[in-house]
N, CA, C and O of each residue as an XYZ file, in Angstrom:
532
protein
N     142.125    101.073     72.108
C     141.950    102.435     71.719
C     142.374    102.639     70.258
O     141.948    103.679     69.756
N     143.178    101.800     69.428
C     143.494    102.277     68.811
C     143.146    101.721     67.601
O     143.271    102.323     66.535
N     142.570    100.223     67.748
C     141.637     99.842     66.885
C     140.384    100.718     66.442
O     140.012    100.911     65.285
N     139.745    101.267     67.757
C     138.362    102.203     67.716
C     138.929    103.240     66.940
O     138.076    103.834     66.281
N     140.219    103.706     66.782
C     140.894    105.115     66.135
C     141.242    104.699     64.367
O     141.072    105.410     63.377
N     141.713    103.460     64.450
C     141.582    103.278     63.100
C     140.722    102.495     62.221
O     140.904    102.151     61.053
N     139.635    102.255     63.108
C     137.862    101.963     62.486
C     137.511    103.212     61.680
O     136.851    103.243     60.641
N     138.157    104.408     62.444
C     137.170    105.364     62.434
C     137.959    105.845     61.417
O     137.381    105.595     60.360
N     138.762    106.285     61.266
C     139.714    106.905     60.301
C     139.207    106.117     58.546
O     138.711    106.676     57.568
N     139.618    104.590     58.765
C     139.748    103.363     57.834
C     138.175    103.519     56.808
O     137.978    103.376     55.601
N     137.160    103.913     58.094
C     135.855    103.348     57.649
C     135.699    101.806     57.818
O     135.182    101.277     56.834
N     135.963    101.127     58.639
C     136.387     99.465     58.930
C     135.701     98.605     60.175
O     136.327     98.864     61.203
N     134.946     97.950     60.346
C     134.311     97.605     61.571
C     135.623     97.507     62.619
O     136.786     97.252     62.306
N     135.173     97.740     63.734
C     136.235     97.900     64.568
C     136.568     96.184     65.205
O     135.520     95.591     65.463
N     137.779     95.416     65.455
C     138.157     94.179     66.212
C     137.630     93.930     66.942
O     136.655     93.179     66.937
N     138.332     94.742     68.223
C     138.173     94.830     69.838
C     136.942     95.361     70.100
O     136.429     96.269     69.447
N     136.193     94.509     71.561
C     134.720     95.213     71.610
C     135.120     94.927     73.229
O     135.747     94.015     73.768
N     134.500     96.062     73.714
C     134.435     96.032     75.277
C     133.779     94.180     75.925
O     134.432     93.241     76.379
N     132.791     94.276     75.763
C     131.927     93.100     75.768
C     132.705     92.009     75.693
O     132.441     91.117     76.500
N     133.490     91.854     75.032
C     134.097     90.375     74.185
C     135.845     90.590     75.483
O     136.677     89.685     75.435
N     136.063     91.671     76.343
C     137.077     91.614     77.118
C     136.591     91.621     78.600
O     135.470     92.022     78.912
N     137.658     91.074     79.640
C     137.396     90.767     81.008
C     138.205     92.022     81.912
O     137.824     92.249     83.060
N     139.449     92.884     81.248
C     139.758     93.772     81.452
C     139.232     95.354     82.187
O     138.318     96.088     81.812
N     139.931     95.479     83.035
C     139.173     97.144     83.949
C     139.893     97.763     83.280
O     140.915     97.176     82.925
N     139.692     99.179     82.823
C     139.869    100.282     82.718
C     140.544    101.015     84.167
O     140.020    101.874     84.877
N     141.817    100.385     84.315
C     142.816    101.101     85.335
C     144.243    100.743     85.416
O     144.484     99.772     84.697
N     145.263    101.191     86.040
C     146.092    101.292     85.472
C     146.955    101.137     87.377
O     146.646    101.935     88.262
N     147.623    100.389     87.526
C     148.507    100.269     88.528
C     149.787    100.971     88.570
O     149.985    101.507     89.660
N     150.600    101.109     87.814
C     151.511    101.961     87.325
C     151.338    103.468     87.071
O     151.024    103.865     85.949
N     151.533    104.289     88.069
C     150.955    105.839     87.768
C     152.052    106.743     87.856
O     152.096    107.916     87.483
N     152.873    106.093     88.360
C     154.373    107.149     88.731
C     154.650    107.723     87.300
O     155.800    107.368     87.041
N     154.252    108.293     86.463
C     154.727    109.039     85.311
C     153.248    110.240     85.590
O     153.391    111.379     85.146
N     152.353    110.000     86.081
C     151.161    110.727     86.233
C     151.549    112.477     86.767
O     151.026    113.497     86.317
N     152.369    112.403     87.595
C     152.785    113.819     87.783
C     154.205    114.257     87.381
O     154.974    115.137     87.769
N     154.231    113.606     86.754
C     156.017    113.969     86.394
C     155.417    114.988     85.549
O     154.256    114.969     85.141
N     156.478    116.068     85.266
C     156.580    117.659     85.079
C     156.589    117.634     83.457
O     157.765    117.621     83.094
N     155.781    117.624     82.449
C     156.011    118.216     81.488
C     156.703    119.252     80.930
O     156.033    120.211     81.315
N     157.685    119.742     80.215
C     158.294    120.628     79.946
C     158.061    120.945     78.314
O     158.550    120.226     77.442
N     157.260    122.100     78.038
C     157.623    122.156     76.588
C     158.438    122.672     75.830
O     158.338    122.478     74.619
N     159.623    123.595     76.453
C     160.629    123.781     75.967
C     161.664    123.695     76.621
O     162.213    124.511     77.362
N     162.038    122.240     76.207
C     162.882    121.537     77.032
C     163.967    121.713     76.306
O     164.883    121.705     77.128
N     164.509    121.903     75.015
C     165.062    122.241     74.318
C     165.782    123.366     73.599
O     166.574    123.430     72.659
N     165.049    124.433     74.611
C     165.390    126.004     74.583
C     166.125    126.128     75.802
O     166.147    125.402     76.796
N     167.102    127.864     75.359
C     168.298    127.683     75.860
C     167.561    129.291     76.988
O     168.164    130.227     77.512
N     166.092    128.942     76.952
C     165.338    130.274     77.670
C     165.102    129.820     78.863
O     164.114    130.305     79.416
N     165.758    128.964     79.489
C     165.500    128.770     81.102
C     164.522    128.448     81.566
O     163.711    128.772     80.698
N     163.991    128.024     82.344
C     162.982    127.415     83.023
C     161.363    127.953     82.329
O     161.128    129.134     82.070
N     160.531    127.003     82.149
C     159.615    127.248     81.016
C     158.391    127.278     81.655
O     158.509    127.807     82.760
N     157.102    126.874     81.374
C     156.064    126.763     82.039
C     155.977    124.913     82.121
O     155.756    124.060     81.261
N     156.201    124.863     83.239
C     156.181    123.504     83.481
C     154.784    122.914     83.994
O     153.967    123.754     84.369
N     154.412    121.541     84.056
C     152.847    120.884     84.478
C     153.225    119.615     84.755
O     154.229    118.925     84.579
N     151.905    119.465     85.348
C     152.227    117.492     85.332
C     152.124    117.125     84.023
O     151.964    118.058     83.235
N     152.173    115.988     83.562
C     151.747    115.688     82.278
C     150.182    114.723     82.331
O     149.420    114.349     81.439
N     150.178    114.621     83.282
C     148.910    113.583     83.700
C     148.744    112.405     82.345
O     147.708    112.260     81.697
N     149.831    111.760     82.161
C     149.888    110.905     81.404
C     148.550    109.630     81.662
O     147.630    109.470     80.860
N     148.686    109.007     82.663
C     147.838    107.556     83.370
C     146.501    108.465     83.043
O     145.797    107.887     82.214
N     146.034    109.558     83.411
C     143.911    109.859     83.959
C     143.948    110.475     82.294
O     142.896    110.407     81.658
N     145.198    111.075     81.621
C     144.802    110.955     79.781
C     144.251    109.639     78.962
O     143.303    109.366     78.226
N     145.257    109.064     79.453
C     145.021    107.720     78.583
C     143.789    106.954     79.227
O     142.710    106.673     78.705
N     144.105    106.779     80.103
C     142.505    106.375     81.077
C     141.011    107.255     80.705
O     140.012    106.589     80.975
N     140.844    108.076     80.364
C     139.882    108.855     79.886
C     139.746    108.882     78.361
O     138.767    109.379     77.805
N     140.789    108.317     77.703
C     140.944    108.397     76.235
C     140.105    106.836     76.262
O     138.952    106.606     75.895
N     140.919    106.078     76.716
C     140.183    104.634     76.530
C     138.179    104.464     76.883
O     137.338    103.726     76.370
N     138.084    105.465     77.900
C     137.070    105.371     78.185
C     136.502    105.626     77.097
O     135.999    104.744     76.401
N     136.502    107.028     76.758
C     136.145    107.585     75.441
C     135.807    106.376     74.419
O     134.698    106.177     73.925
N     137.101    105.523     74.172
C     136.756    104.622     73.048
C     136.250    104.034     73.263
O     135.862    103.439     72.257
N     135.693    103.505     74.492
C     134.588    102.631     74.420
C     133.141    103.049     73.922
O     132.506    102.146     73.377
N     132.544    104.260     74.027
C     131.946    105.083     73.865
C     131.751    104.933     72.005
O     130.854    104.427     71.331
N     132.925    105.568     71.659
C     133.059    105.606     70.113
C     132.893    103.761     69.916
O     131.906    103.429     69.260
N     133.498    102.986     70.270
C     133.017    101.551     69.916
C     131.045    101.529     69.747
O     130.312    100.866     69.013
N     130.814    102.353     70.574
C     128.811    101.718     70.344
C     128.651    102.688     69.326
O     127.866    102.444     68.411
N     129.367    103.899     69.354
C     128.836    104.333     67.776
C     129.278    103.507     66.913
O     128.215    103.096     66.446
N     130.138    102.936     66.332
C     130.408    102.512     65.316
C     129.911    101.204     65.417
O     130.329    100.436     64.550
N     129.161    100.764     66.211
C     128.744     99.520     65.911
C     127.195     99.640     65.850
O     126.485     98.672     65.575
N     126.783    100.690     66.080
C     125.317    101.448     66.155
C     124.816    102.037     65.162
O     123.807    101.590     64.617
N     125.259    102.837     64.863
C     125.185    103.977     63.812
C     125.473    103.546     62.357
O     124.837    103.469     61.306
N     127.019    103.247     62.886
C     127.902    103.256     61.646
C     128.015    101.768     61.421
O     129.068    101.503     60.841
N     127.261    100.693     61.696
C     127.267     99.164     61.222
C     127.098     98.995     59.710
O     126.147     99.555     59.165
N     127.630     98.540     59.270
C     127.225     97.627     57.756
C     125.874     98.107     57.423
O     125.734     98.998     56.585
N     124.741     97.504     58.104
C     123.673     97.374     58.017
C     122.425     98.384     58.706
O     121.215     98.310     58.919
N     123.342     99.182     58.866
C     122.576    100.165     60.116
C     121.707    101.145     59.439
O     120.816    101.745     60.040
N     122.055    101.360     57.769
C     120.910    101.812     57.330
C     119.125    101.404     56.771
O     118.166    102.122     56.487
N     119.357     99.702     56.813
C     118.026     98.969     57.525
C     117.370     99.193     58.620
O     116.169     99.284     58.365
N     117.583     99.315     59.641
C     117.192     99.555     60.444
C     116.246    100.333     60.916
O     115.882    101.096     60.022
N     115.502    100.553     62.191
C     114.082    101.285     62.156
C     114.921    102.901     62.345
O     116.025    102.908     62.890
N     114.309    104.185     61.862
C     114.862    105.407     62.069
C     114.770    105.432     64.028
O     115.677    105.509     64.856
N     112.869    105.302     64.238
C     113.451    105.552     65.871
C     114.017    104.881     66.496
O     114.181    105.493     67.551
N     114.555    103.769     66.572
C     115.785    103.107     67.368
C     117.138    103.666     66.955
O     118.160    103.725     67.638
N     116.993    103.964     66.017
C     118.668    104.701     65.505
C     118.878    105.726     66.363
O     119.908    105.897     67.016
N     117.509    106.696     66.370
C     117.575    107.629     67.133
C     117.474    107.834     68.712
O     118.086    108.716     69.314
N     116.736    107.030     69.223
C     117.297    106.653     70.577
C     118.497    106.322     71.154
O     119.172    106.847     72.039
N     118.694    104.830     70.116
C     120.364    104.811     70.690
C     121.507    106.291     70.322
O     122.502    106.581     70.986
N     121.026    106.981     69.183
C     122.116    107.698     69.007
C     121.791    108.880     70.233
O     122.707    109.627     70.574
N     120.762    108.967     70.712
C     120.224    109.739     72.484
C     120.846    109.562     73.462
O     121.398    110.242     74.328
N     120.597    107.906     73.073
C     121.504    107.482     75.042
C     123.062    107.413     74.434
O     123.782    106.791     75.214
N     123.708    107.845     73.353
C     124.882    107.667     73.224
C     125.605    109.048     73.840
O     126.429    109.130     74.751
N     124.864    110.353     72.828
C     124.986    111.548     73.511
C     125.076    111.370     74.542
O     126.194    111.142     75.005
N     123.851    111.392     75.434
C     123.873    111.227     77.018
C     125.474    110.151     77.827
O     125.949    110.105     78.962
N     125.798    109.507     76.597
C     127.043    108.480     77.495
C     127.879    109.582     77.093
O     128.368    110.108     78.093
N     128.213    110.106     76.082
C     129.538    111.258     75.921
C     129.117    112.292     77.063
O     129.716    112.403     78.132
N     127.919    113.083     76.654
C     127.884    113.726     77.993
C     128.343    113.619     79.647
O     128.988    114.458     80.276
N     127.989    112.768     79.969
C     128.396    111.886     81.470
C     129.588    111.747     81.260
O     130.260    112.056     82.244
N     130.218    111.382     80.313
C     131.796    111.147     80.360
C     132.236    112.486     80.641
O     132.921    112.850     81.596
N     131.772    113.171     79.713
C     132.633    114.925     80.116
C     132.524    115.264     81.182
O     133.480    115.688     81.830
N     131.148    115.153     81.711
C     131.418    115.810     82.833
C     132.032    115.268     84.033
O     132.406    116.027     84.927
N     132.179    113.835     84.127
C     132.794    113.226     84.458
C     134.719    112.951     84.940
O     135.322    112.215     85.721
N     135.008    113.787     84.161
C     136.543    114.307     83.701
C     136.940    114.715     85.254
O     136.247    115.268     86.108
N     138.333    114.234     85.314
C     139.020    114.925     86.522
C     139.120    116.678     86.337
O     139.062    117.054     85.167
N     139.195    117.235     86.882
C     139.282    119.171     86.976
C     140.237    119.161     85.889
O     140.092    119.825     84.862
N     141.314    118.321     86.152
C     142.931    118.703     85.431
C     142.588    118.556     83.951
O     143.122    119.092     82.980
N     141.721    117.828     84.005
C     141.849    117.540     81.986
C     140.166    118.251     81.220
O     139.800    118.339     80.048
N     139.765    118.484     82.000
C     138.663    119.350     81.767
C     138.732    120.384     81.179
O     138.404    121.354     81.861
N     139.219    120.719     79.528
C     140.113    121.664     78.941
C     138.728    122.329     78.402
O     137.789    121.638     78.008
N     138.711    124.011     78.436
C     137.761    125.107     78.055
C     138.624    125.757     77.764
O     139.598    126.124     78.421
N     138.192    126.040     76.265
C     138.985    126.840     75.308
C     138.250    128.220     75.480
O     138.997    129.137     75.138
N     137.252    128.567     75.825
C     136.424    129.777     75.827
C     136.296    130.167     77.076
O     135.561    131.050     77.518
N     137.301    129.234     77.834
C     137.299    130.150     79.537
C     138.425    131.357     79.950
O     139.642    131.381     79.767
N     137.767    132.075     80.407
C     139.090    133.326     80.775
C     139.989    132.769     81.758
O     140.848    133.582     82.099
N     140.063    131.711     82.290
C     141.273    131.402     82.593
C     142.244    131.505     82.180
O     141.894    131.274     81.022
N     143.581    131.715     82.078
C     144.743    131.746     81.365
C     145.857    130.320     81.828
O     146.851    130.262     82.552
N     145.079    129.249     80.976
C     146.186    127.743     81.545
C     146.459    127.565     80.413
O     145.886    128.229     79.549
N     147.187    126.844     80.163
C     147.459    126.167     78.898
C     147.560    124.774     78.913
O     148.498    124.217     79.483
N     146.417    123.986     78.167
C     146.510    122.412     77.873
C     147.796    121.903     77.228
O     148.543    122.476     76.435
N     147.873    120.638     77.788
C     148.861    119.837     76.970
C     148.311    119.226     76.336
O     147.309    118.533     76.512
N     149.455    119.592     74.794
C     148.962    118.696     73.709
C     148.033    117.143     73.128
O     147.307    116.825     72.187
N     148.706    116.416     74.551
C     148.006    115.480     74.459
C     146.491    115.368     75.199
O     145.682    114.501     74.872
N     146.242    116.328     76.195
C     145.113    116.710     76.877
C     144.164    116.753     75.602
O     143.279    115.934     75.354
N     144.528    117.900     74.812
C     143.501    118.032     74.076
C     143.023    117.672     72.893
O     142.462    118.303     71.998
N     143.427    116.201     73.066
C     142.976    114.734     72.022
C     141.509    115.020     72.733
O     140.529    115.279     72.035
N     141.429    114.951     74.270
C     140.117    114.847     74.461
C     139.185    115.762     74.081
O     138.079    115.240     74.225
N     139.058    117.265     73.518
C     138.155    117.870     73.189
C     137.597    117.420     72.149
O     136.852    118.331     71.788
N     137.463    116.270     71.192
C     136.173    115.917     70.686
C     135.016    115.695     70.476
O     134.196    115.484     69.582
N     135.190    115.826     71.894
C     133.604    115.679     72.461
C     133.388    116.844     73.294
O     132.304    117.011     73.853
């Protein structure tokens, strides 16, 4: 994930490629997944609005994500990618949409953050790394 984060930042072909690893996208260790976020844990105002932090299905959905951002940047944004034919650019950059799409909607309920919904929740900070897409 964090190679794909500082490709992107750097302007830098990215290392790590899904393809080139034997690794699942899951995580055995989840016991931090509902532990209680507190954001003012540090205030002397008593019990705060507390949440899970859904640490494990963040990061698990973040990684997914980067795999995602890995075919752009190896698609789009290649060395050489301005050779290339315009309609294949544009297809793949189609079925890429369509892969971000499916990912969103894809999202567990909990991290499925809408800033323009009348709901009244409030995301955690780190939740809403994922609204980039």
């Amino acid at each position: 994930m964090i190679d794909k984060l500082q490709s992107l930042y750097q302007g830098r072909p990215a290392y790590l490629h899904e393809f080139a690893t034997n690794l699942p996208i899951s995580f055995l260790d989840d016991h931090e997944e509902l532990e209680l976020f507190d954001p003012l844990s540090y205030t002397e105002s008593g019990k705060s609005f507390m949440s899970p932090v859904y640490s494990i299905s963040t990061f698990t959905e973040s990684c997914k994500l980067t795999t995602i951002l890995d075919k752009i940047l190896m698609s789009l944004y290649a060395e050489k990618s301005g050779r290339r034919d315009p309609g294949t650019l544009l297809r793949e950059s189609q079925n890429l949409q369509r892969d971000l799409e499916n990912w969103r909607k894809s999202l567990p309920p909990h991290l499925d953050v809408n800033l323009s919904s009348t709901v009244r929740s409030i995301p955690l900070p780190h939740t809403l790394s994922l609204l980039y897409v």
